[in-house]
N, C-alpha and C positions, 0 to 999 in steps of 0.2 A: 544680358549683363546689367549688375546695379551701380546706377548714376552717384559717385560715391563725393561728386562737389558738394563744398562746401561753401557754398555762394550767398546761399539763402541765409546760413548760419553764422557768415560774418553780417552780413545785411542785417540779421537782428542782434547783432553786438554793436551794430554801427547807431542801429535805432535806441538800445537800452543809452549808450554812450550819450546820446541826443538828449533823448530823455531826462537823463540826471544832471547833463548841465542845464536844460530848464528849469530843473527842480531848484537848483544852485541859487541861480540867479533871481528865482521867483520867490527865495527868503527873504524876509523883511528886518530882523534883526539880526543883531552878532553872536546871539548866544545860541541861534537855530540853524539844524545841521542839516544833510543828505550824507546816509549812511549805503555803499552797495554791496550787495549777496549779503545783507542781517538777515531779517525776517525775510523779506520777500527781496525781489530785484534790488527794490528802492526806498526806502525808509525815512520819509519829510519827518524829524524830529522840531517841535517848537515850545514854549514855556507851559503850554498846559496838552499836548496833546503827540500821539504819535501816528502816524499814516503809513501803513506799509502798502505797497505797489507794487504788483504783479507786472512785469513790462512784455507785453511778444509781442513779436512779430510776424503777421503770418502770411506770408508772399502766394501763396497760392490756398489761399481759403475764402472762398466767396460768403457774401454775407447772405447769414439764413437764420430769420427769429426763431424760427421750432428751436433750432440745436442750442442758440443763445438762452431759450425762455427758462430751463431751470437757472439757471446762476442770475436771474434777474428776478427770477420770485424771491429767489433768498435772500437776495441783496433789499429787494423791499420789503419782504417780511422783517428781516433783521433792523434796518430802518424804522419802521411802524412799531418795533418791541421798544426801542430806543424809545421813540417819542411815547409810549405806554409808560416806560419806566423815569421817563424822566432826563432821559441821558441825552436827546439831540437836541 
């Protein structure tokens, strides 16, 4: 029979929840926002830039660099174009 709780899945609405009030509180000005479900989970809006954030939570996912290592080459490829073009 499939385990059809929902435990894990409030747990990570409980963490997104967590999340965005840090986001909240961790702005510096009045004119900077925290936007949720725009682009990604969480959206740090401030006067020259925007942040989207992917938020999960993953209760039963042990950490393992092999399966993290592509989204981390791209994340520093992407990085390294940035600093080529100009942009970081």
């Amino acid at each position: 029979m499939t385990d059809r709780s929902a435990v894990s899945t409030i747990r990570g609405y409980f963490y997104q929840f967590d999340h965005s009030i840090l986001s909240i509180l961790d702005l510096v000005e009045a004119k900077e926002s925290v936007s949720i479900e725009c682009i990604e989970d969480i959206d740090v809006r401030t006067a020259t830039d925007t942040t989207a954030v992917q938020c999960k939570y993953y209760e039963k996912t042990e950490y393992n660099h092999s399966v993290i290592k592509p989204a981390i080459i791209f994340m520093l490829s992407h990085f390294k174009e940035g600093l080529t073009d100009g942009q970081a």
